[in-house]
C-alpha positions in Angstrom: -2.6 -7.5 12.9 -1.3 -5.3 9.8 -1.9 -1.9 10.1 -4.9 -0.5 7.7 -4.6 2.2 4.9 -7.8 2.5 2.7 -7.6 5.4 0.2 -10.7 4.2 -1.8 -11.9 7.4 -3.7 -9.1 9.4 -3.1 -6.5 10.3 -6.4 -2.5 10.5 -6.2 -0.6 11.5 -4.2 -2.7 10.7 -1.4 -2.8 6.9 -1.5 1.0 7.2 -1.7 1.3 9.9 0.8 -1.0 7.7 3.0 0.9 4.6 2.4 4.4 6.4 3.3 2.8 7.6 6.6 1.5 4.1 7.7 5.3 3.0 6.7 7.1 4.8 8.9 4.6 4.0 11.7 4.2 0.7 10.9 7.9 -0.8 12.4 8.0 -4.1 10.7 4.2 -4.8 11.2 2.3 -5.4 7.9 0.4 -3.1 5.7 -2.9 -3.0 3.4 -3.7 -0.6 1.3 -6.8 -0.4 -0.2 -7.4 1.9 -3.7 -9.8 1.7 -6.2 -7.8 2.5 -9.5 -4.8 1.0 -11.5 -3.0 4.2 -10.9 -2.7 4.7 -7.3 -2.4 0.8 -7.2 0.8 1.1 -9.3 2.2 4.4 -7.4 1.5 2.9 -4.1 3.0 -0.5 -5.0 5.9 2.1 -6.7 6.4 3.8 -3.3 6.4 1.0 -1.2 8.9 -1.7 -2.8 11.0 2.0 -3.4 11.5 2.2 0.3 12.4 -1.6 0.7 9.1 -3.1 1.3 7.8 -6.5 -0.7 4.9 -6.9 -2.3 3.3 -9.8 -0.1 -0.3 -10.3 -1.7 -2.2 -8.5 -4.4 -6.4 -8.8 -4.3 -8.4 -7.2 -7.0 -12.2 -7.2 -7.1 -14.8 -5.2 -9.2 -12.0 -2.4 -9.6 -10.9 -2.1 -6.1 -7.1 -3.0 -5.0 -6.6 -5.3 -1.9 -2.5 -5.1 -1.4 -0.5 -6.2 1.3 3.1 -5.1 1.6 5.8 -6.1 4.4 8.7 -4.7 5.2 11.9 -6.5 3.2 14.8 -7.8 5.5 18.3 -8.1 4.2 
């Protein structure tokens, strides 16, 4: 079960600062992130692949953000 981070209606830095919480408790579990603007989609999406995690699945619908992000192995 990924772990759930929904930062609809909230501005950056907190969708980032959310998403690089739920990344260190996540282990190597999953992630979605929910936001509701291009911006914090692009930061969080920014933040995440930046601290080695893959972009596994990106959902958009009437404005919101759907993305799901696992950890990268190398």
């Amino acid at each position: 079960m990924p772990h759930e981070v929904d930062a609809r209606g909230l501005s950056c830095p907190q969708p980032v600062l959310m998403t690089l919480q739920a990344i260190q408790s996540a282990g190597n579990d999953d992630i979605c992130i929910r936001v509701d603007n291009s911006t914090s989609f692009e930061n969080v999406s920014r933040a995440a692949t930046g601290k080695g995690w893959l972009i596994a699945n990106v959902e958009q619908n009437d404005g919101e953000y759907r993305v799901m992000i696992h950890k990268g192995f190398a």
